[in-house]
C-alpha positions in Angstrom: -48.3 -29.8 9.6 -45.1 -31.0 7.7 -42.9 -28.5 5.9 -42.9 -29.1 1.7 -39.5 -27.5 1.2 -37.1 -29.1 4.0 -33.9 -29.3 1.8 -33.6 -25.0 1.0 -31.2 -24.6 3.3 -29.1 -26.9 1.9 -29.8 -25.9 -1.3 -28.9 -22.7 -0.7 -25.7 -23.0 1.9 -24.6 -25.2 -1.6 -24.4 -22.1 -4.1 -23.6 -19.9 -1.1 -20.4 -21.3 0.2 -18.9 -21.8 -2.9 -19.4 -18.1 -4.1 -18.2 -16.6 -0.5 -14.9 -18.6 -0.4 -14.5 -18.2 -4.2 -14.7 -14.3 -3.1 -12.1 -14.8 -0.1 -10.0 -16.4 -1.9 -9.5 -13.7 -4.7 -9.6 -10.9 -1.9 -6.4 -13.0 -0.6 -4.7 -13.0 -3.8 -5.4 -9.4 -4.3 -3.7 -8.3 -0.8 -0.3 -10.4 -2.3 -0.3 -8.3 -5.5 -0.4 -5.2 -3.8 2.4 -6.6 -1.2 4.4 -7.8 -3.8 3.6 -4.4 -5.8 5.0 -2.2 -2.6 8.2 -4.2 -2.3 8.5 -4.1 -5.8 8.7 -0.6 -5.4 10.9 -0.3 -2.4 13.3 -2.1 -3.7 13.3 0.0 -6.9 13.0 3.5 -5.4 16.0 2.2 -3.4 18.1 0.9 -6.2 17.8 4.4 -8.3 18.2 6.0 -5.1 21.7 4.0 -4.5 22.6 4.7 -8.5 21.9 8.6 -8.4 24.5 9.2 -5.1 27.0 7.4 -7.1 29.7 9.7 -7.7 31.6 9.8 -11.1 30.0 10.0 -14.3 29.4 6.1 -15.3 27.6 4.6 -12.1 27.6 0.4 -12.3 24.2 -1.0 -12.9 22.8 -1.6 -9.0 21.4 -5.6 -9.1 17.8 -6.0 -8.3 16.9 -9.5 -6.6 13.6 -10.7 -8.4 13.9 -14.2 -6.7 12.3 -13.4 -3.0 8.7 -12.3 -4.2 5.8 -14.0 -2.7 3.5 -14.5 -5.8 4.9 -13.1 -9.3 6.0 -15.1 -12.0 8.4 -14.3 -14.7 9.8 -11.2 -12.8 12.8 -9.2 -14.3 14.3 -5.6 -13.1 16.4 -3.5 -14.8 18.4 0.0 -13.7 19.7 2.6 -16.3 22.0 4.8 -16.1 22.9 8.7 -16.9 21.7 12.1 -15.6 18.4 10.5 -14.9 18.4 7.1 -13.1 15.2 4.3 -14.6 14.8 1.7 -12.4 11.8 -0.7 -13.7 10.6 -4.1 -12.9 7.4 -6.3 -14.5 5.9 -9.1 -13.5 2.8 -11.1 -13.6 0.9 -13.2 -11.3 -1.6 -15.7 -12.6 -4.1 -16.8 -9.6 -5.4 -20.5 -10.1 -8.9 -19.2 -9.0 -9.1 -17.6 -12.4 -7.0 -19.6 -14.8 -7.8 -23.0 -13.3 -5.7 -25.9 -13.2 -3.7 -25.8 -16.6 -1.1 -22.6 -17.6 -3.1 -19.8 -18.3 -0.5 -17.5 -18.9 -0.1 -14.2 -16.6 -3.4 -12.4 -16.3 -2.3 -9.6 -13.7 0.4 -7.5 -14.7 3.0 -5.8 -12.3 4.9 -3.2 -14.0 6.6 0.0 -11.7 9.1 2.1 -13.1 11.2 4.4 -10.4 12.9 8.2 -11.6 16.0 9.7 -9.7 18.0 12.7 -10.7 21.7 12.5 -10.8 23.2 14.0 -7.7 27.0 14.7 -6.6 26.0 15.3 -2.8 30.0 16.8 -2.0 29.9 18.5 -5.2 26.4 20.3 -4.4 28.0 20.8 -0.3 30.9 22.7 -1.6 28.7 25.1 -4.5 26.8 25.7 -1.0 29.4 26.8 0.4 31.1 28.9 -2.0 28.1 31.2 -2.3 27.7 31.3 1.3 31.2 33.0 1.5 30.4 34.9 -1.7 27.5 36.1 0.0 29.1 36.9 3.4 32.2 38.7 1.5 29.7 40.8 -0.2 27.0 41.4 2.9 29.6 41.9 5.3 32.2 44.1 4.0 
């Protein structure tokens, strides 16, 4: 007895395939956003990091290298200065798989912003000390 349907599983490896890679793919371009998001953020939380140690009340803005990341576009970081330290980047990534062939603009957004508080490390070492001797003056005689 002959089989009616002989072509299914073509058929149907046809509007698999296409769907499973289609999936892979975007799986891929999601593990580069969040790679490109957690340098991103490295490199900010060490920048404001860098910038609040600074001693002296104007601290030079820190440069942030936007060049090196794997998959955003249009990328730009910025430091700012004062008692509390902003140091924010934005980019965007626009994967093919969704905007096909022609310039579809940015359609994931990357923006992380990084807050440090202004320290003077020697300044905080020596109040430390003084009201350990305070304290010691008064405690032990």
């Amino acid at each position: 007895m002959k089989k009616e349907l002989e072509g299914y599983m073509t058929l149907e490896a046809a509007m698999i395939f296409p769907a499973v890679f289609a999936l892979v793919i975007m799986l891929l371009y999601a593990t580069f956003f969040l790679y490109d998001k957690c340098r991103m953020t490295q490199d900010l939380y060490t920048a404001a990091y860098r910038q609040s140690i600074v001693r002296g009340k104007s601290a030079p803005d820190i440069k942030i290298d936007t060049s090196d990341f794997f998959m955003l576009s249009s990328c730009s970081a910025e430091t700012g200065g004062g008692s509390e330290i902003t140091a924010s980047a934005k980019g965007g990534m626009a994967p093919a798989l969704l905007t096909g062939t022609g310039d579809g603009g940015t359609i994931w957004e990357l923006k992380v912003t990084m807050h440090a508080r202004k320290t003077d490390p020697p300044q905080s070492f020596r109040r430390f000390r003084r009201v350990a001797a305070i304290a010691q003056q008064a405690l032990g005689q």
